[in-house]
C-alpha positions as CSV (number, residue, x, y, z in Angstrom):
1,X,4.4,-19.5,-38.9
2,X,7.7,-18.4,-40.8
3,X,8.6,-16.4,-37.6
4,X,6.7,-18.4,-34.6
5,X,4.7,-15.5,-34.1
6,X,1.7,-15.5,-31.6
7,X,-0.8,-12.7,-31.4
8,X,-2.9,-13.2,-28.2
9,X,-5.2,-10.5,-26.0
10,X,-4.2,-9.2,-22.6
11,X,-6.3,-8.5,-19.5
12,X,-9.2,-10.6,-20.6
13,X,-9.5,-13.6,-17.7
14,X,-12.5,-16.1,-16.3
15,X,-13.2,-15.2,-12.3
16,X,-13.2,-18.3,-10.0
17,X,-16.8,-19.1,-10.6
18,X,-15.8,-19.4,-14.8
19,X,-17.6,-16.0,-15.9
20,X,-15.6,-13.7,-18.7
21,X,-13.7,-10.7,-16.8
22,X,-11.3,-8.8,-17.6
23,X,-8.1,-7.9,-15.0
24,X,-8.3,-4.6,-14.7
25,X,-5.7,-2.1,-14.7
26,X,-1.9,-3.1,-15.7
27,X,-3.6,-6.6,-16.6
28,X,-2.3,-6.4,-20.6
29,X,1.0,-5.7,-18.6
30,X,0.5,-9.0,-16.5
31,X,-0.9,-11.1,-19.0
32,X,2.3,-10.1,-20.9
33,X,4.6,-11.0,-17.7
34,X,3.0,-14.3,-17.4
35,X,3.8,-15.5,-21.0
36,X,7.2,-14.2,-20.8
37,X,8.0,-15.7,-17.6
38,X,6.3,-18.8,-18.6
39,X,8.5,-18.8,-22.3
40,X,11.8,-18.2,-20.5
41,X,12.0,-14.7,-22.3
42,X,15.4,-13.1,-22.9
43,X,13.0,-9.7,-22.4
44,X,9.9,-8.4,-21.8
45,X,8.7,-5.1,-23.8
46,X,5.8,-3.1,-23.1
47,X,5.0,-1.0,-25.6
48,X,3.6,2.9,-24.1
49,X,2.8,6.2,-25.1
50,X,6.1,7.9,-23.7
51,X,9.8,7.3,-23.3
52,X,10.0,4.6,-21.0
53,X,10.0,5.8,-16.9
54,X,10.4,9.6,-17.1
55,X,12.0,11.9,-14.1
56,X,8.2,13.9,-14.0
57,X,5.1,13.8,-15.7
58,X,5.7,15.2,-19.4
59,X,2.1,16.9,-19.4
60,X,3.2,19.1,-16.9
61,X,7.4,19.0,-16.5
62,X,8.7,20.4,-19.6
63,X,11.8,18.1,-21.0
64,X,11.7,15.3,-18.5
65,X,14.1,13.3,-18.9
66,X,14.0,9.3,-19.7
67,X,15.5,6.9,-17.3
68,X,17.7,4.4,-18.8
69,X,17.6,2.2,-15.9
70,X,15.1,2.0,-12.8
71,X,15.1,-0.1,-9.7
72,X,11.8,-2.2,-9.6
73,X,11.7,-0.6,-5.6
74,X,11.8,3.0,-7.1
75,X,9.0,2.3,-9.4
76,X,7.3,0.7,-6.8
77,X,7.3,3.9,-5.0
78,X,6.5,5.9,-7.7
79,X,3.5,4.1,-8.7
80,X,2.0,4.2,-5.4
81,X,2.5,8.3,-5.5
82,X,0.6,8.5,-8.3
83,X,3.7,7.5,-11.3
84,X,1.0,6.1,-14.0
85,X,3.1,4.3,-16.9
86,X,3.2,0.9,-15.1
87,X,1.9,-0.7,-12.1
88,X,5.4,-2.8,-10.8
89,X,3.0,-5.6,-9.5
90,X,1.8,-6.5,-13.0
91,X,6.0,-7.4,-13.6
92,X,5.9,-9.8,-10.9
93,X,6.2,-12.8,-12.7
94,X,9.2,-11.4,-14.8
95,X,11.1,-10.6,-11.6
96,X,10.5,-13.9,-9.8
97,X,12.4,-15.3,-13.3
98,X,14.6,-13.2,-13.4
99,X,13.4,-12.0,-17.0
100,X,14.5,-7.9,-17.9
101,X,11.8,-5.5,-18.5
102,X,12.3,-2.7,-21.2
103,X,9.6,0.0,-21.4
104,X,8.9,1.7,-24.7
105,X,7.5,3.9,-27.2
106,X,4.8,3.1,-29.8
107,X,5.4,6.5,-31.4
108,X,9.8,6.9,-31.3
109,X,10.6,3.6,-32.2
110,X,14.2,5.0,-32.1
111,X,13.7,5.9,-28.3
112,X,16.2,3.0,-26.2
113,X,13.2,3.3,-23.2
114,X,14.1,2.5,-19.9
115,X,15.0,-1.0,-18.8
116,X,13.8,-2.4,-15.3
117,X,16.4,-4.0,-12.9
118,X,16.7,-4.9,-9.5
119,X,20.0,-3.1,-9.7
120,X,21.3,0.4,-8.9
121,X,19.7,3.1,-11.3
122,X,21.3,6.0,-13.2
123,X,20.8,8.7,-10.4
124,X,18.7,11.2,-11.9
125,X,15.9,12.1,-9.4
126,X,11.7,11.9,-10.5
127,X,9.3,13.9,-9.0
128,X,5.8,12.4,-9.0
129,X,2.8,14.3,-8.3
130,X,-0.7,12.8,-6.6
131,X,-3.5,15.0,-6.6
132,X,-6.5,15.8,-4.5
133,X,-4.7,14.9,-1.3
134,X,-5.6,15.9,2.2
135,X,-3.5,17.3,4.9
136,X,-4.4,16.9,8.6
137,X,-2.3,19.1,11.1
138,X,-2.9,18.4,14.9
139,X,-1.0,20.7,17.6
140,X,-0.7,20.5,21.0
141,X,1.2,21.9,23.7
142,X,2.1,18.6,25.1
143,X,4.1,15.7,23.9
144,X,1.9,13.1,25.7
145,X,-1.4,14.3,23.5
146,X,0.7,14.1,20.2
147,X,1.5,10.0,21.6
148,X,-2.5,9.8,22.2
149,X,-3.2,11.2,18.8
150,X,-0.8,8.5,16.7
151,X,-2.0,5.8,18.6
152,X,-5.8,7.0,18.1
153,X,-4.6,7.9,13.9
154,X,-3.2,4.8,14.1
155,X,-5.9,2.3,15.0
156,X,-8.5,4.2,12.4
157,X,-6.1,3.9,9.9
158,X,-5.7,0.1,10.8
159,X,-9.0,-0.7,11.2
160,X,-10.5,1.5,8.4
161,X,-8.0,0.5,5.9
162,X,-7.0,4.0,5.0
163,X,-4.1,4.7,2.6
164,X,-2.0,6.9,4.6
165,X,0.9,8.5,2.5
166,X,2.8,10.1,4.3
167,X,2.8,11.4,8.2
168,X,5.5,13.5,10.1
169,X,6.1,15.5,13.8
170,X,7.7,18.5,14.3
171,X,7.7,19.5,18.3
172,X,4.7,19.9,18.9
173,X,2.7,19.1,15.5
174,X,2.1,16.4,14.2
175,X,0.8,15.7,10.3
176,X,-0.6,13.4,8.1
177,X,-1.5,13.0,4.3
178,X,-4.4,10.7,3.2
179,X,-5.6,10.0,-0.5
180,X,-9.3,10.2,0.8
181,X,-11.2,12.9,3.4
182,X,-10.9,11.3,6.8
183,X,-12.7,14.1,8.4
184,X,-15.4,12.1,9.3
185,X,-13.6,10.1,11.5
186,X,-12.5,13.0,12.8
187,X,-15.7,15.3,13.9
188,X,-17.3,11.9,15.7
189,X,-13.9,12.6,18.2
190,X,-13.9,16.0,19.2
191,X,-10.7,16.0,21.1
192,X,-8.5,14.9,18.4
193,X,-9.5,17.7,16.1
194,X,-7.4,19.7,14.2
């Protein structure tokens, strides 16, 4: 009471028919968005187990360093290739009110984190890794087949909802990375097999 101090949990919600759930992952994180955005924070803090956003994974990049700034976009990006110290949809609600976001450590309280801004970042570069990824290469000798093959890749992806993460062409190749085997899709239409 001396200090206004509220303890409350994170993550635990009811679903729309009133049952106890819980949601999911980042939802501490969102819970925590949602009261600050709600008490017209000056700043949001979520507390971690490493320095803030780091330039690589520290469990395999020896002496990454910590980001003093990030652009909510970057970390968008980064979460979506795999980047696992915050999910930037759980901050949502701080954005839309315009309320900072500092990232911390439990264990080096003397650590200044990294703060998240919709503004230019300090321009050190991070490299994150996603695992178990699959690589399909098509080549042709025309063009015209490489056109048939996007627009058939394409409409799977589309109407399978496949997470494609990345695609490219080089003359007469033509590539794409999915987070799941696709091969499937792929052996039920012989002609546009690797």
């Amino acid at each position: 009471e001396k200090h206004n101090t509220v303890i409350t949990q994170g993550f635990i919600c009811k679903n729309e028919v009133g049952q106890i759930s819980n949601l999911g992952r980042g939802g501490s994180d969102y819970s925590a968005a949602i009261i600050a955005s709600e008490m017209k924070a000056d700043e949001l803090q979520i507390w971690t187990d490493v320095n803030g956003i780091m330039s690589a994974d520290p469990r395999i990049i020896t002496k990454p360093v910590t980001k003093e700034k990030i652009n909510l976009d970057n970390l968008s990006k980064m979460a979506f290739f795999g980047a696992k110290v915050i999910h930037p949809s759980t901050l949502k609600p701080t954005v839309d009110a315009k309320i900072p976001v500092r990232i911390l450590n439990t264990f080096d309280l003397g650590n200044k984190g990294t703060l998240v801004t919709e503004n230019k970042e300090n321009p050190i570069p991070t490299l994150t890794i996603k695992r178990k990824c699959y690589q399909y290469s098509f080549k042709q000798s025309k063009k015209k087949s490489l056109y048939h093959i996007n627009k058939y890749m394409t409409n799977e992806i589309v109407r399978n909802g496949l997470n494609l993460l990345a695609s490219g062409q080089l003359e007469h190749t033509i590539q794409y990375v999915f987070e799941s085997d696709i091969s499937s899709l792929l052996t039920d239409n012989p002609s546009y097999q690797s």
